[in-house]
matplotlib code that plots the C-alpha trace (Angstrom):
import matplotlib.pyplot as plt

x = [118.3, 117.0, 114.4, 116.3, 118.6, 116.0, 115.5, 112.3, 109.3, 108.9, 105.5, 104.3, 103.4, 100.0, 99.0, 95.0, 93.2, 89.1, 86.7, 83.9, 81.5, 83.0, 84.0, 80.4, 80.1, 76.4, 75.1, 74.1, 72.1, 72.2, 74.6, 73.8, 76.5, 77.0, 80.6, 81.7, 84.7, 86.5, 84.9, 82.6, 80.2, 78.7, 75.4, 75.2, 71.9, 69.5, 66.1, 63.6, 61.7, 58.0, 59.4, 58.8, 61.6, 64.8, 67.7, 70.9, 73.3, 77.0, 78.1, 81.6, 83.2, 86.4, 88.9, 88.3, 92.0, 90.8, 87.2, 89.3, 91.7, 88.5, 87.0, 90.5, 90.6, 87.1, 87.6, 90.6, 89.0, 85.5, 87.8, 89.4, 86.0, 84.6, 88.2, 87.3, 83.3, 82.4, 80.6, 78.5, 75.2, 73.9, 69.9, 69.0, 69.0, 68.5, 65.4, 65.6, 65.1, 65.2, 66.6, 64.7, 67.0, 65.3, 67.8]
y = [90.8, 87.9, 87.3, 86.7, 89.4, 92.3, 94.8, 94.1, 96.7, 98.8, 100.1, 103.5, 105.6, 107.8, 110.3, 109.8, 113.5, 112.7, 116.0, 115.9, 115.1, 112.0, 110.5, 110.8, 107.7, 106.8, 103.8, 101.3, 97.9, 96.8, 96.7, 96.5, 95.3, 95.6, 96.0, 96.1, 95.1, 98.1, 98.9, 97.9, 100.1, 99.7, 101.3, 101.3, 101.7, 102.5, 100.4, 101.4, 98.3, 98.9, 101.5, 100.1, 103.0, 103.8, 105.8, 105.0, 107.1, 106.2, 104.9, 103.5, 102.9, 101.0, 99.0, 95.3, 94.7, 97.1, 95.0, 91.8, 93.3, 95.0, 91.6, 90.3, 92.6, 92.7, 88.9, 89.2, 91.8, 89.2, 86.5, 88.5, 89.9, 86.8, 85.6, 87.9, 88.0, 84.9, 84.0, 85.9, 84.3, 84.7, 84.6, 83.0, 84.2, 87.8, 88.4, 89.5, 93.2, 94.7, 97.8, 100.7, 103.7, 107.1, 110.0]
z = [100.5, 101.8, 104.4, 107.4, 106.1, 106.5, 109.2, 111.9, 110.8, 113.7, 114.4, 113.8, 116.3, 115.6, 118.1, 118.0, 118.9, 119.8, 119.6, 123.0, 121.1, 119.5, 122.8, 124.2, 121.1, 119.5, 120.6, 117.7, 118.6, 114.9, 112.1, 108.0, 106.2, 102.2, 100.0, 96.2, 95.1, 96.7, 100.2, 102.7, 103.9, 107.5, 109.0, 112.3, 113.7, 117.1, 116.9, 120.0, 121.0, 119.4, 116.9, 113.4, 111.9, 112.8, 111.4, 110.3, 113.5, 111.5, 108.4, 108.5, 105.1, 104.9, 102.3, 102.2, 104.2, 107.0, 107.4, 107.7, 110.4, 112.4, 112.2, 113.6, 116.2, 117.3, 117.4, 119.7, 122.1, 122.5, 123.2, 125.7, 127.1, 127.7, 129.4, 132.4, 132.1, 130.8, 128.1, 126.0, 125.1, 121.9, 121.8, 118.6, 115.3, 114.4, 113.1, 109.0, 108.4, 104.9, 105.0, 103.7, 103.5, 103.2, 103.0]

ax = plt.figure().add_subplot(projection="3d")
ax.plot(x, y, z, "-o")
ax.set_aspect("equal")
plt.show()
């Protein structure tokens, strides 16, 4: 078949169920980000001002093509964001933390 010569893909429709206690959500106010070849993994993170440890509240593993389309999408929703409550001012650079996981 040729290009022009095959059907639209349709989009599939997921029904999405949430337990209560992952709706309430876990707030995060820092992100570490490491991959391989095969994944990326994301820890999400609650620092308290003053506080010189914190723990890790998430961890988010996804496939390399997922990352890119969160980063697409989370790109899409700022822009949006910032369309109806202006801009969003970024206050320097983050200061560097090394990460020192404990389990």
């Amino acid at each position: 078949m040729s290009e022009q010569a095959k059907p639209p893909v349709q989009a599939q429709q997921i029904q999405i169920d949430i337990d209560e206690a992952t709706a309430q959500g876990t707030y995060a106010n820092l992100v570490f980000i490491n991959h391989t070849d095969a994944e990326f993994v994301l820890d999400f993170v609650f620092v308290q001002p003053g506080v010189p440890r914190a723990r890790v509240r998430s961890r988010i593993i996804s496939s390399p093509r997922h990352a890119k389309r969160m980063l697409r999408a989370l790109e899409s929703n700022i822009a949006r964001y910032e369309q109806v409550f202006g801009k969003i001012e970024e206050v320097g650079p983050a200061p560097p933390i090394e990460p020192n996981l404990i389990s």
